[in-house]
C-alpha positions in Angstrom: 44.8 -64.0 21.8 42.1 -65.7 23.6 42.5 -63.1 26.7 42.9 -60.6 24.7 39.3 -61.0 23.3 37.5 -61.8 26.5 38.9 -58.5 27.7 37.2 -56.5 24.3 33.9 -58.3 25.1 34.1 -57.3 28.7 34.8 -53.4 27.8 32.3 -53.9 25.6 29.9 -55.1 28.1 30.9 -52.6 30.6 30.5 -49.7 28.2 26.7 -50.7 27.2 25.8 -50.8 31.0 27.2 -47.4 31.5 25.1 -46.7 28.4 22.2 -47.5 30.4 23.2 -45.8 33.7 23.8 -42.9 31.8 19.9 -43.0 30.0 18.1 -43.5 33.1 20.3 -41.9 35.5 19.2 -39.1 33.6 16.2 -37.3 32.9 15.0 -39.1 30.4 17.4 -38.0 27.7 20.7 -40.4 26.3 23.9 -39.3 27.2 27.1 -40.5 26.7 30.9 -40.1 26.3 32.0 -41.1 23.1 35.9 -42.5 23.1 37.5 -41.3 19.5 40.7 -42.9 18.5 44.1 -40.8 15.9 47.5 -42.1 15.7 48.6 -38.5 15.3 49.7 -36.4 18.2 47.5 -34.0 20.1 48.0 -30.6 17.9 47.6 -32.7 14.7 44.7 -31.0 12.4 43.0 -34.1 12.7 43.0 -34.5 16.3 41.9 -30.8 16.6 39.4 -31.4 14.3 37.8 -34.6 16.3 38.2 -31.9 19.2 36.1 -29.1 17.5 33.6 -31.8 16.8 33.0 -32.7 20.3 32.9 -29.1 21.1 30.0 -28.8 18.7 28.4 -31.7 20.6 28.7 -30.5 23.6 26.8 -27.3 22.2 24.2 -28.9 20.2 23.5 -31.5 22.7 23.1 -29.7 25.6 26.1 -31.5 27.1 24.4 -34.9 26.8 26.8 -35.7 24.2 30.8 -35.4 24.4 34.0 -37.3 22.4 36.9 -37.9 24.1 40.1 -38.2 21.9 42.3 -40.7 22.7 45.6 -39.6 19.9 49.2 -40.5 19.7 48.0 -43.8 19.0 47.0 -44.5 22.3 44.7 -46.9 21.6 46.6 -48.8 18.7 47.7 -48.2 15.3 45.6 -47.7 12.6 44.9 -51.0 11.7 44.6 -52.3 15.7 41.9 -49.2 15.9 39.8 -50.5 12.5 39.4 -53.3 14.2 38.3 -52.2 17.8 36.0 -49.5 15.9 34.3 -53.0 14.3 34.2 -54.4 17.3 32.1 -51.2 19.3 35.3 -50.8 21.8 36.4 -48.1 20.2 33.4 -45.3 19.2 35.2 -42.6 16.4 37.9 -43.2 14.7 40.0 -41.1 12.1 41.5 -43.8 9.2 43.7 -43.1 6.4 41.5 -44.6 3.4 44.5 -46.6 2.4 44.7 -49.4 5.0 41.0 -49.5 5.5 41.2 -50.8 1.7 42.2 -54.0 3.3 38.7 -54.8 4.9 36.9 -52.2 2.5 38.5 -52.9 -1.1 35.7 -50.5 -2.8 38.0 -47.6 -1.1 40.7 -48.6 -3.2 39.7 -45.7 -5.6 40.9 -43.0 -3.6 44.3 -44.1 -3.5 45.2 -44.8 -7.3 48.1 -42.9 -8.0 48.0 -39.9 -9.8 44.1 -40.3 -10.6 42.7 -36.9 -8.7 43.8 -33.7 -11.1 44.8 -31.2 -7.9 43.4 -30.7 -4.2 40.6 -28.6 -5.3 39.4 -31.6 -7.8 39.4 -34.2 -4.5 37.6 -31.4 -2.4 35.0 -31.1 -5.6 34.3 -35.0 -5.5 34.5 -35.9 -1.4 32.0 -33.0 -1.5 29.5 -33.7 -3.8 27.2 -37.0 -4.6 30.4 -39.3 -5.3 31.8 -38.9 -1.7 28.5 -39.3 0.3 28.0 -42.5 -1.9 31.8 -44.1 -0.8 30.6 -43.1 3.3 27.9 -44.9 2.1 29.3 -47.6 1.4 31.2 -47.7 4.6 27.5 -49.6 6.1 28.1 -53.4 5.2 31.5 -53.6 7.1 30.7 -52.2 10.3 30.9 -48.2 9.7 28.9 -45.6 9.4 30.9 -43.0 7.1 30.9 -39.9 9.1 33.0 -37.1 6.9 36.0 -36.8 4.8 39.3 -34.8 6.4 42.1 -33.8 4.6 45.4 -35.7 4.0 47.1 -33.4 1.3 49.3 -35.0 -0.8 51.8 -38.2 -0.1 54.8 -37.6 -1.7 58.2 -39.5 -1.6 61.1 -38.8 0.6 64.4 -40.4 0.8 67.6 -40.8 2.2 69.5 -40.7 -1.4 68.6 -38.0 -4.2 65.7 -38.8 -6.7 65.7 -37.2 -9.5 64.3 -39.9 -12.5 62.9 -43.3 -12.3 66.1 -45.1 -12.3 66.9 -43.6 -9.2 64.3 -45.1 -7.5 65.6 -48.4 -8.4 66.2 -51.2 -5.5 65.4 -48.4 -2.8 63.3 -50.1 0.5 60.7 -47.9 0.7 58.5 -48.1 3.5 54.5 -47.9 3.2 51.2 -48.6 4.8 49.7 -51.8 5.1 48.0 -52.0 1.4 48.2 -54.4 -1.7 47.9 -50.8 -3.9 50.7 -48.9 -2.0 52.9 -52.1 -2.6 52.1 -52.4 -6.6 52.7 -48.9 -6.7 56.2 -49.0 -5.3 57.4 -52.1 -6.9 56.0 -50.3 -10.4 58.4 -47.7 -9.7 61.3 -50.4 -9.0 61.9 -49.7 -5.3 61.0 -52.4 -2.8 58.2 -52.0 -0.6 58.4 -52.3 3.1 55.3 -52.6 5.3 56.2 -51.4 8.5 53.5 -49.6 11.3 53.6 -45.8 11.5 55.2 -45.7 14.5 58.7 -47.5 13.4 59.4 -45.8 10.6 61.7 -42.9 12.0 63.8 -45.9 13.2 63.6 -47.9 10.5 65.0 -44.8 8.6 67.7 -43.7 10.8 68.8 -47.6 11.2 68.8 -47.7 7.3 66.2 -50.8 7.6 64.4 -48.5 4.9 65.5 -46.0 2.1 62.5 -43.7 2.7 58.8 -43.3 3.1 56.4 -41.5 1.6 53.7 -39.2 3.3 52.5 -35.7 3.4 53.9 -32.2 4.5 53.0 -32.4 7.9 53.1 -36.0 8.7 57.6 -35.7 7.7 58.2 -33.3 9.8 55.9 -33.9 12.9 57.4 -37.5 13.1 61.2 -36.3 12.2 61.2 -38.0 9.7 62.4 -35.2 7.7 65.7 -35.3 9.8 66.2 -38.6 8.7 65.2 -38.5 5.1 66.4 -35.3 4.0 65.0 -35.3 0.2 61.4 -34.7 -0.6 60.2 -35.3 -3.7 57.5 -33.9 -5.1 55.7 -36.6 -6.8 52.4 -36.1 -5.3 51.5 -39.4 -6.4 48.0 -40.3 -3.9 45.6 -37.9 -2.3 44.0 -40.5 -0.5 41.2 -38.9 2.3 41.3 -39.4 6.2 38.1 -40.7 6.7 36.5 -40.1 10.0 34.3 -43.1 10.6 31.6 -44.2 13.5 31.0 -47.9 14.8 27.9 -49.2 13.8 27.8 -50.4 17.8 27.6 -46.9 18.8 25.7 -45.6 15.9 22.6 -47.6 16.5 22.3 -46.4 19.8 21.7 -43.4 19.0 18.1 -41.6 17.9 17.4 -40.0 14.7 18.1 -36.7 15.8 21.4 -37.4 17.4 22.6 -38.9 13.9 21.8 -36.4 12.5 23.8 -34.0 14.9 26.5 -36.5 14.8 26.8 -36.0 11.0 26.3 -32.5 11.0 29.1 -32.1 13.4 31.6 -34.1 11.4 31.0 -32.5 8.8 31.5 -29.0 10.2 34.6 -30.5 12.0 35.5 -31.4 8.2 35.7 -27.4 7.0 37.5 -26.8 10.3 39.8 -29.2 9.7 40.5 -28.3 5.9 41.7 -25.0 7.1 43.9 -25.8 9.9 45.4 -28.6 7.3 46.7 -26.3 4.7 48.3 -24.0 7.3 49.9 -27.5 8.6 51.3 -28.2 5.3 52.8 -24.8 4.4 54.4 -24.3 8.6 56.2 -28.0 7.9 57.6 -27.2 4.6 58.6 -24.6 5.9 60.8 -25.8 8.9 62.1 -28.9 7.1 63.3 -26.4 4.6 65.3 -24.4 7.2 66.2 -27.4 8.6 67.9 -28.7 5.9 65.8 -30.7 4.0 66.0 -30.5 0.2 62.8 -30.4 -2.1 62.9 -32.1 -5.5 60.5 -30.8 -8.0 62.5 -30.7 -10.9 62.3 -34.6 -11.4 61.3 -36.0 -14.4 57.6 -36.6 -13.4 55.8 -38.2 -16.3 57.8 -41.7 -16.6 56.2 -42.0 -13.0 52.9 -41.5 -14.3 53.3 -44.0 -17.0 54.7 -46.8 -14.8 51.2 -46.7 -12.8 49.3 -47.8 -15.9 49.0 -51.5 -15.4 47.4 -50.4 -11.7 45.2 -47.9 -13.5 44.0 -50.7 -16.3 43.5 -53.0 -13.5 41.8 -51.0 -10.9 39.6 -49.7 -13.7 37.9 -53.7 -14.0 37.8 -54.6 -11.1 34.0 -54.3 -10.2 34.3 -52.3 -7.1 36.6 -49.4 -7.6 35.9 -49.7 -11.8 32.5 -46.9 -11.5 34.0 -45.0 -9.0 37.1 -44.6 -11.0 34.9 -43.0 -13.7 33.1 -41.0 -11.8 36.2 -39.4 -10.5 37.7 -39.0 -13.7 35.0 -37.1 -15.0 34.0 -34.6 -12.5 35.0 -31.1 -13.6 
């Protein structure tokens, strides 16, 4: 551990010198090479869209500024990445919202079950004065909040049919590392597993776990869809990617550079939202011809219900409570 450390405050060290070099080596003007970090492989619509971004940059810089993506979890899982973003080793970084609720609980909100109406309702709020007040919010642990991306909807898929609550019963179901994701699995009476992205085809094929729950493209990209061949349509979260900035580089930049940054990321955002749903419809597709079987005609509402003891709890708790309501009501 104690290595392990000394080496992130060397890297660290080494990257602020070449900061330096880089400003005076120059003409006057900052430049740098940003590192970005995705656990999703290279053609992922995230990882494309941290690549339009840099292209953007590149153009609106002059080439001073660049990204360089580092995906396929090169640099670590999700939560090895949160904390080298903290730490200024790691620049950019693309985060599910539901295991940065473990350092940031006030994100919690975005991943109550069944609590955004559709896609298009999400889109309307991570738009509008509710989402730039979450990125906000990103500030007091080491972020700055850069733009929302799209994660569709997680839904369940299993080894074994489910077509009711009942059936859901004892299953090991694998999810991310969050106290919400848990509650939500145990309130459907399955058990939940907390296992890192990476192991979960194996802990499927092995029978470890019963099944998982994700989005469209995320089953089939990781073959998981091979291995779990029902897909139910529960639709339960819609929690955001979040594409986030460390407060290490952010401060090293000048007003007009944040402001590019921002703009960028947010432009990458739209880019992204488009390759997304083409993502989602291309992997249903080929888990369908690949014999995968979707189950829509489950009985849906007894799900619902079982999440209302998260609901009335989430909906006290100080830091998700307002942004609960304000979700709730936008149109």
């Amino acid at each position: 551990m104690g290595l392990t450390m000394t080496l992130r405050k060397l890297l660290i060290r080494f990257r602020l010198l070449g900061v330096a070099l880089a400003w005076s080596a120059g003409s006057g003007a900052y430049a740098r090479e940003f590192r970005a970090a995705d656990n999703q492989v290279a053609d992922y619509p995230t990882v494309q869209a941290i690549e339009y971004m840099n292209k953007l940059l590149i153009e609106r810089t002059g080439g001073r500024h660049s990204v360089k993506v580092f995906h396929s979890a090169q640099l670590g899982e999700e939560n090895e990445t949160i904390a080298q973003t903290r730490s200024g080793a790691i620049d950019i970084n693309r985060i599910n919202a539901a295991p940065l609720t473990q350092l940031v609980p006030d994100l919690g909100a975005l991943t109550i079950p069944f609590l955004f109406k559709s896609i298009s309702h999400q889109h309307r709020v991570l738009d509008g004065q509710v989402g730039d007040e979450i990125l906000a919010r990103l500030e007091s642990y080491g972020f700055v909040g850069l733009a929302f991306y799209d994660s569709g909807a997680r839904s369940l898929y299993t080894t074994t049919p489910v077509r009711n609550l009942a059936d859901m019963k004892n299953l090991r179901i694998r999810v991310q590392q969050s106290e919400l994701a848990e509650k939500m699995v145990r309130a459907m009476g399955a058990i939940p597993i907390v296992i890192s992205y990476g192991q979960v085809l194996t802990s499927l094929t092995s029978k470890l776990v019963n099944g998982a729950e994700n989005n469209w493209p995320s089953y089939v990209t990781t073959n998981h869809f091979k291995a779990a061949k029902y897909y139910i349509l529960t639709e339960h979260t819609m929690a955001p990617e979040i594409l986030v900035m460390s407060k290490h580089a952010w401060v090293s930049l000048d007003e007009a550079d944040r402001r590019t940054f921002k703009t960028a990321a947010k432009d990458s955002a739209m880019y992204m939202r488009t390759q997304w749903q083409a993502w989602e419809e291309r992997s249903r597709q080929q888990a369908i011809s690949e014999g995968s079987t979707v189950v829509s005609d489950f009985e849906r509402q007894p799900f619902v219900d079982a999440m209302a003891s998260i609901h009335t709890e989430a909906e006290t708790d100080p830091r998700m409570g307002r942004l609960i309501k304000l979700i709730r009501e936008a149109p």
